[in-house]
Every structure is written in structure tokens, then in C-alpha cells.
KEVEXTI-631109 format. One line per field, with one value per residue (C-alpha): residue number from 1; x, y, z. Coordinates in nm, 3 decimals. Layout:
! KEVEXTI-631109
num c(NUM  ...)
x c(X  ...)
y c(Y  ...)
z c(Z  ...)
***
This chain:
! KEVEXTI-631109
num c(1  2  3  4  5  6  7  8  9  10  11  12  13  14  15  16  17  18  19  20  21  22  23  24  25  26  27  28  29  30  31  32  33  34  35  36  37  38  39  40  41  42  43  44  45  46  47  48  49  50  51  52  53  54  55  56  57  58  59  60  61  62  63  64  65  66  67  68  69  70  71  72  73  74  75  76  77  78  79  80  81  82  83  84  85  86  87  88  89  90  91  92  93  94  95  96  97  98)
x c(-4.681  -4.446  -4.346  -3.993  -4.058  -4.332  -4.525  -4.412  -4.515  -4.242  -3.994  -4.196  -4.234  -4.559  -4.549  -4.681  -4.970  -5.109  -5.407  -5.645  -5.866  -6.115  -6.416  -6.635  -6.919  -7.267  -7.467  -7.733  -7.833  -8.178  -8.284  -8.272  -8.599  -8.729  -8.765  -8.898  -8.584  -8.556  -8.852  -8.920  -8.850  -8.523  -8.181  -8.005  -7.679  -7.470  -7.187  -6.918  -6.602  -6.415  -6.105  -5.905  -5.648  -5.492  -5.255  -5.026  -4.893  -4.648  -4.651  -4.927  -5.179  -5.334  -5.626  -5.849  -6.083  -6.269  -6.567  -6.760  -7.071  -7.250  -7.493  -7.747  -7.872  -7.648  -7.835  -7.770  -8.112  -8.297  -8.567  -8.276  -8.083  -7.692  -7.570  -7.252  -7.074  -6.808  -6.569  -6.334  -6.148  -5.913  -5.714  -5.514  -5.218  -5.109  -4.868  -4.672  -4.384  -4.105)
y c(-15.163  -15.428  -15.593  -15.668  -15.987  -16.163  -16.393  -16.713  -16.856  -17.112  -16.858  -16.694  -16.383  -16.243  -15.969  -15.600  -15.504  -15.139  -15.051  -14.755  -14.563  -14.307  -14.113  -13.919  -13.691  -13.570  -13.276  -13.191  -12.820  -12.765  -12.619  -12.972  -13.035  -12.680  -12.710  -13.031  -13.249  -13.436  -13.604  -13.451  -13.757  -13.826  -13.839  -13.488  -13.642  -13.904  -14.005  -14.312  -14.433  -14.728  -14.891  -15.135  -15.402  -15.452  -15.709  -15.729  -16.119  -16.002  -15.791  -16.006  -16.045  -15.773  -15.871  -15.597  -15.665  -15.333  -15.249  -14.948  -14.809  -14.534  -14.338  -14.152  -13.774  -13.852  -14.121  -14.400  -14.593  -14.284  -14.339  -14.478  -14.724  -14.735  -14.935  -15.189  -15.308  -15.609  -15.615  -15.837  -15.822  -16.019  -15.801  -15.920  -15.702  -15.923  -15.675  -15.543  -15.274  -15.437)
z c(13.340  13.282  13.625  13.721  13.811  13.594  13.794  13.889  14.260  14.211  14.198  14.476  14.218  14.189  13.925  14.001  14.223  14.234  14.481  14.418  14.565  14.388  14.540  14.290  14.360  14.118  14.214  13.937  13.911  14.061  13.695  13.582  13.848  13.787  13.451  13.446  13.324  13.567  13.812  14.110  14.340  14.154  14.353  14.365  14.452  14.411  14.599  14.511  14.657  14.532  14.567  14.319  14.329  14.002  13.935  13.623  13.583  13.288  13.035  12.813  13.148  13.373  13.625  13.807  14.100  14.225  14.438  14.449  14.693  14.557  14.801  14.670  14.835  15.091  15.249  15.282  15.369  15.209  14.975  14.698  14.892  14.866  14.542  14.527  14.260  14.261  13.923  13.791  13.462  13.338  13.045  12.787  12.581  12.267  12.146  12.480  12.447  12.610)
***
């Protein structure tokens, strides 16, 4: 993505901002317990949903910030509690296609 209008808060121009939301789901087979790949007291599912706010300056810069909460077995304060993750990235493109 190459914004428009490259950031530049003077100019009050602040580039191009895309927001994103993603939900993924695991289920294991039970032949992975059954057959003694997996423990017994491990998680049978896993569900996360994130969402993403992704910022690109100009065509050289790109900055993410995302958080996802994964629940495990669908519980939330089950024996696995619920996990969160916080990312940032700062990306840089040294040879943009303009």
C-alpha cells in the first residue's frame, strides 16, 4: 500500500490506516489423545480473535499494532487460562514500487 497522502501532521496528512479483524479456531482429532499423541489433560481447542491497526507512513514505513486473546477448550478460566498477546512492528520497505 502506498498512501495518497504520505504522512505529514503539518500538512494534517496522516498516510493510510487499515483495521482488521481475524478469528481463528483449532480442534485436534480425538485420535491424537487416543493414541497417545497428545496428553490427556492437554487443551482440545483453541479459540483466537484479534484485531489490527496498521498504519502505512509512506511507501518506505509501515507500523502494525495488534492484540490477540486466545481461549483454550472454550473456557475461559478453565484449567488453561485465556492467553493475550500485544504486538507492535515497525516495517521497513527499502525498495517500494511507486
Amino acid at each position: 500500500v502506498i498512501p495518497a497522502a504520505p504522512f505529514d501532521p503539518a500538512r494534517h496528512q496522516w498516510g493510510a490506516v487499515q483495521l482488521v479483524v481475524r478469528h481463528s479456531r483449532l480442534n485436534l482429532d480425538p485420535a491424537s489423545f487416543t493414541g497417545g499423541f497428545a496428553s490427556a489433560t492437554a487443551s482440545r481447542t483453541a479459540s483466537a480473535t484479534g484485531v489490527a491497526a496498521l498504519l502505512y507512513a509512506n511507501a518506505y514505513v509501515k507500523y502494525v499494532f495488534s492484540y490477540e486473546r486466545t481461549v483454550f477448550d472454550d473456557n475461559a478460566d478453565g484449567k488453561r487460562p485465556a492467553e493475550h498477546a500485544l504486538v507492535f512492528r515497525l516495517q521497513l520497505n527499502l525498495q517500494p514500487t511507486l
